[in-house]
Each structure stands twice: as C-alpha cells, then as structure tokens.
C-alpha positions in Angstrom: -10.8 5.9 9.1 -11.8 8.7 7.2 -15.8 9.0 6.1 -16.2 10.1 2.7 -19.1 11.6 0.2 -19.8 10.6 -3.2 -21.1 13.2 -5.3 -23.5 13.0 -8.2 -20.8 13.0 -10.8 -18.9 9.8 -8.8 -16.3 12.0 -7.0 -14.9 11.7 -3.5 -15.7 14.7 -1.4 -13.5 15.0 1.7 -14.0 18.1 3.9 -10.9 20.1 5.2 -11.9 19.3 8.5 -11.3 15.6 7.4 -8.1 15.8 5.4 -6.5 18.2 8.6 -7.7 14.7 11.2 -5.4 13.2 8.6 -2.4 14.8 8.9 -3.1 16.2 5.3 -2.5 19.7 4.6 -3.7 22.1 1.2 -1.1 21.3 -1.5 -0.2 17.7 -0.3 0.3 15.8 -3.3 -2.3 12.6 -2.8 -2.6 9.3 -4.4 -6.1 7.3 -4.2 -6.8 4.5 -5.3 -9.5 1.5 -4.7 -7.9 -1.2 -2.3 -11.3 -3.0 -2.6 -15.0 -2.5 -2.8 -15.8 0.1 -0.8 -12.6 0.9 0.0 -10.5 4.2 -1.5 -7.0 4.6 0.2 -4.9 8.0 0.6 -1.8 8.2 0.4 0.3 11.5 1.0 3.2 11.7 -1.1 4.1 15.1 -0.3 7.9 15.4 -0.4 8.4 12.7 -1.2 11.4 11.4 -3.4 9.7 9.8 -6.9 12.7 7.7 -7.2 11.5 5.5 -4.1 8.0 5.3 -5.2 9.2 4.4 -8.6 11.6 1.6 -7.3 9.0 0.5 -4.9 6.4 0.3 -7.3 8.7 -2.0 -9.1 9.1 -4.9 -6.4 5.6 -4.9 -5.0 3.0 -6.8 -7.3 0.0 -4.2 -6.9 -0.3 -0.7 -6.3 -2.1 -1.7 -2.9 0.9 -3.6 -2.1 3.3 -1.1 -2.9 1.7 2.2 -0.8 0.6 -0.5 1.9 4.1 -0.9 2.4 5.3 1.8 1.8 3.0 3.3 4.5 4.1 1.0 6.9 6.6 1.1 10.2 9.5 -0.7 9.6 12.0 -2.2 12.3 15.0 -1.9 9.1 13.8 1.9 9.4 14.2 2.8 13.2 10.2 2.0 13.5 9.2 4.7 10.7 7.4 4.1 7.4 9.8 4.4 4.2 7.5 7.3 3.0 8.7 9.6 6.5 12.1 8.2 6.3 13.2 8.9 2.7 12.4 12.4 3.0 15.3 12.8 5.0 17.3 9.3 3.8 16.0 8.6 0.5 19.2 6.2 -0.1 18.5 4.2 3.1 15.1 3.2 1.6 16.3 2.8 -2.1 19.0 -0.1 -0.9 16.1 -1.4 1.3 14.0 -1.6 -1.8 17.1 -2.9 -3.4 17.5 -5.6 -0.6 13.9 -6.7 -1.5 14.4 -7.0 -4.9 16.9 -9.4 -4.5 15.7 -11.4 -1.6 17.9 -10.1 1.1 15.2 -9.3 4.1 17.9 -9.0 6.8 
C-alpha cells in the first residue's frame, strides 16, 4: 500500500520514489478515485485499450467495481488481470466482458 500526502489545497502528493514501488512510470495515464473513506485507489491504464474500460465500465455497478476487477487475476485469463491481458488480446477480454453481460461465467 502506497502512503500518501495531502497538501493544503486537498491534493494527493505521491513521491516518484512511490509511484516507481508501484510499477508506475512518468506518463502512465492514472485513474483515482475514493473506494471509501480514507481510501484513494490507482489505477494504471497505460496502454490500455478504452474500448475494454468502456465495456467494463458498463457491466460493473460502480467504478470501484469496475477497476477492482478489472485489476484482478483471472483463471478465464491464464491468471493475469484483464488490464495486462488486453494490451496484447483486447478481444479476449471484450467477449469476457461480453460473457458477463449476459450471464455466461464459464
């Protein structure tokens, strides 16, 4: 878990040193957002296909719900996350997405 500073004007400071522990590199494009109180969650989208976050955000209620799994390893996905896997099989993930907007989880 990465440690974070609030500045005075309510922004989250996070030192290179922190974002390189991360795996985060200058340029990455990052989403944040507030999974709870006290809580702020990153979430590298760098190269990243849009049209998977897009259907992704679709079938998953909340945002939170969406990057959580979209973040996470997935037997369907050789035991990758869809956001590794569709930068080199976007259409793999899309008809997974697809699979779980219809109900098919096999």
């Amino acid at each position: 878990m990465l440690k974070t500073v609030i500045d005075t004007d309510g922004r989250v400071v996070l030192s290179g040193e922190l974002l390189s522990q991360a795996g985060i590199q200058c340029g990455d494009e990052l989403i944040a957002y507030v999974a709870n109180t006290g809580v702020i969650k990153l979430v590298n989208l760098a190269g990243i296909p849009d049209t998977v976050v897009r259907a992704a955000k679709e079938v998953f209620e909340t945002q939170d719900q969406t990057f959580d799994w979209l973040s996470s390893p997935l037997p369907a996905l050789n035991g990758e996350s869809p956001l590794s896997y569709s930068r080199e099989n976007e259409q793999k993930v899309l008809n997974l997405i697809e699979s779980i907007k219809y109900g098919e989880f096999s």
